[in-house]
N, C-alpha and C positions, 0 to 999 in steps of 0.2 A: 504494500500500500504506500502512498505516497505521502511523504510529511509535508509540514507546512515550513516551506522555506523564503516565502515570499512575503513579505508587510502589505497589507490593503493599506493605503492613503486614504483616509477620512479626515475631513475635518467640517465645522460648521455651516462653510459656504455650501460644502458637498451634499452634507447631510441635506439640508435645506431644498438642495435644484432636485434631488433624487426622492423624495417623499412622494409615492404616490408611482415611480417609474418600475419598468421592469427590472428586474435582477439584471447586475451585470455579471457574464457568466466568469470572467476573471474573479471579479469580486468574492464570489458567491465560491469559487473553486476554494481558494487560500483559504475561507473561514469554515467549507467542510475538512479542508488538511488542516489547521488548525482545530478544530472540536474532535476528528483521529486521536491528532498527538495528545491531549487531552485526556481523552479516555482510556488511550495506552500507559501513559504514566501517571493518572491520579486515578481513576477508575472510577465508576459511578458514583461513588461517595463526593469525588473531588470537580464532577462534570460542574461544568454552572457559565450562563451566559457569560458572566463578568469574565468569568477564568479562559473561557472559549477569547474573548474580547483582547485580553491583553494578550494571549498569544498571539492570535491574528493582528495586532495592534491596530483591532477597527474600533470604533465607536458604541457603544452598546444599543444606542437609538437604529442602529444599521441592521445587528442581527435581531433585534427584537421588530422590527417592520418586516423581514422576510420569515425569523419565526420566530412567532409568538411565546414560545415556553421551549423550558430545555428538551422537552419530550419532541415536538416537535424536529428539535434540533439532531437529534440523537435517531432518529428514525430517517434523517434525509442520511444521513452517516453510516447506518446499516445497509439505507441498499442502493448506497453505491456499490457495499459489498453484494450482496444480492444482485442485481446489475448484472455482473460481469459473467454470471452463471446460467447456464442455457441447459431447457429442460431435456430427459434423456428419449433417446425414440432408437429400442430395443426391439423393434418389430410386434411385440406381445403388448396388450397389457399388464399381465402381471411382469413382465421385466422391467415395464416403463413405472408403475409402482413401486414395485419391489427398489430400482433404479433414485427414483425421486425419495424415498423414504429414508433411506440408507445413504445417500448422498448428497440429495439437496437439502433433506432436512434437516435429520440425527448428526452425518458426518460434517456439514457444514455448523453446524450450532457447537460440534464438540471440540472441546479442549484451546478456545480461542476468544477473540474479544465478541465475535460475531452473536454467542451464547450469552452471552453476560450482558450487554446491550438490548438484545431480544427480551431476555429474562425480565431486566429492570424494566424495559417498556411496559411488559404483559404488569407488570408489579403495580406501577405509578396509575397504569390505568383504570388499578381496583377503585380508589379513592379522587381520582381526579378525572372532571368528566370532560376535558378539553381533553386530554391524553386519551381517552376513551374514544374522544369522535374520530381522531385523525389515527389512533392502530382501527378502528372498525372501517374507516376507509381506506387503508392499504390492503386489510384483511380482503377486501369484497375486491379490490383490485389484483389482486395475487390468486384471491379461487376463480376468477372469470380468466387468467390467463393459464393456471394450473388446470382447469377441466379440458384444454385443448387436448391433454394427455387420454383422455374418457374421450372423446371427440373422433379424436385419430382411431378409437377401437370399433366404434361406431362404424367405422367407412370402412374399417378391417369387417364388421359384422360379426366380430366378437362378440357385443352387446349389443341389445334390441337399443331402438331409436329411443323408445320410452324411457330408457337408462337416465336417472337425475344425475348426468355430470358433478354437479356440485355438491353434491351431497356428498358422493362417492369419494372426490378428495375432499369433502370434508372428514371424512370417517379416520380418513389414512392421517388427515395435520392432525385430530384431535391426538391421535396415539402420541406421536410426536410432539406435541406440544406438554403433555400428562408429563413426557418422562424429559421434556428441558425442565419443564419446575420444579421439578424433584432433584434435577441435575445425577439422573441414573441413564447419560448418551449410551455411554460405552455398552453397559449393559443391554441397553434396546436394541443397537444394531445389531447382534445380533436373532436377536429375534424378528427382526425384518422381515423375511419371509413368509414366517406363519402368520406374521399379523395379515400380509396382503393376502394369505391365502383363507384364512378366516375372513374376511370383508370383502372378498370375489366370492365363497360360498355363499353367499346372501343374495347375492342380484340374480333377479329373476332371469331364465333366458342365456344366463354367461356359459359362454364354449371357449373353457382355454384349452 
């Protein structure tokens, strides 16, 4: 991942013409490498606009117009990790499951900042309902790109048409989501398998 090596220039005049403008994506990049390095060396406990701010050496009125709260902040910062990662097409459904469970999900969440990030999201979001709207709206944009995987088996004829897409990976994030808050990764990967193969036994019609 890439650190923040670069100073944003802010100052009053700046702040002032840009109130109301779009992100500038220079800007906008430094102060996600900046909120990285942040979370790499103070870790959730130490996250916080101001701390994000003077790393970046922006203004704090800068990142709180493009976001609103550190939760915000911390979630544009995950997927950039997320991002970079393209889902798996194993010819099967159950391998593109089995594939996404164990690797997009469990092996990507396990043993890194990626996990712990995620974690504190899901956390903050118990108690706080601005964190709450903005994971429920990643979530709803992540299972409408996620069912493409239910999608693809559909035109395989795998699963009948009537198959809830979304539902289906929802079945498979909840597993996955159970054992990041427990922080039991390692242990679920292996179990991957049987979970997909428990949650394909259920759908009506499935010919793996």
């Amino acid at each position: 991942m890439s650190k923040a090596t670069e100073p944003v220039q802010d100052n009053d005049d700046m702040a002032r013409r840009s109130i109301g403008a779009r992100r500038n994506p220079a800007s906008q990049e430094a102060i996600l490498d900046a909120a990285e390095a942040v979370l790499r060396e103070a870790g959730i406990a130490g996250f916080s606009i101001e701390a994000v701010a003077r790393r970046a050496r922006a203004g704090k009125p800068t990142i709180y117009r493009w976001w609103p709260h550190r939760t915000a902040l911390m979630l544009d910062v995950y997927k950039r990790f997320k991002n970079s990662r393209s889902f798996p097409d194993t010819g099967t459904l159950r391998g593109d499951l089995v594939s996404f469970l164990e690797h997009h999900l469990l092996g990507f969440w396990k043993g890194n900042l990626c996990g712990t990030v995620y974690r504190a999201l899901v956390a903050e979001a118990q108690t706080d309902p601005e964190a709450a709207k903005v994971l429920i709206a990643y979530q709803a944009e992540r299972k409408a790109f996620s069912a493409r995987i239910v999608d693809r088996a559909k035109a395989r004829g795998e699963v009948p048409e009537a198959t809830d897409s979304a539902l289906l990976v929802d079945l498979v994030v909840s597993y996955a989501w159970h054992q990041l808050l427990l922080d039991q990764l390692e242990e679920a990967m292996t179990h991957a398998p049987a979970v997909v193969d428990v949650i394909l036994g259920g759908v009506p019609g499935y010919r793996g």
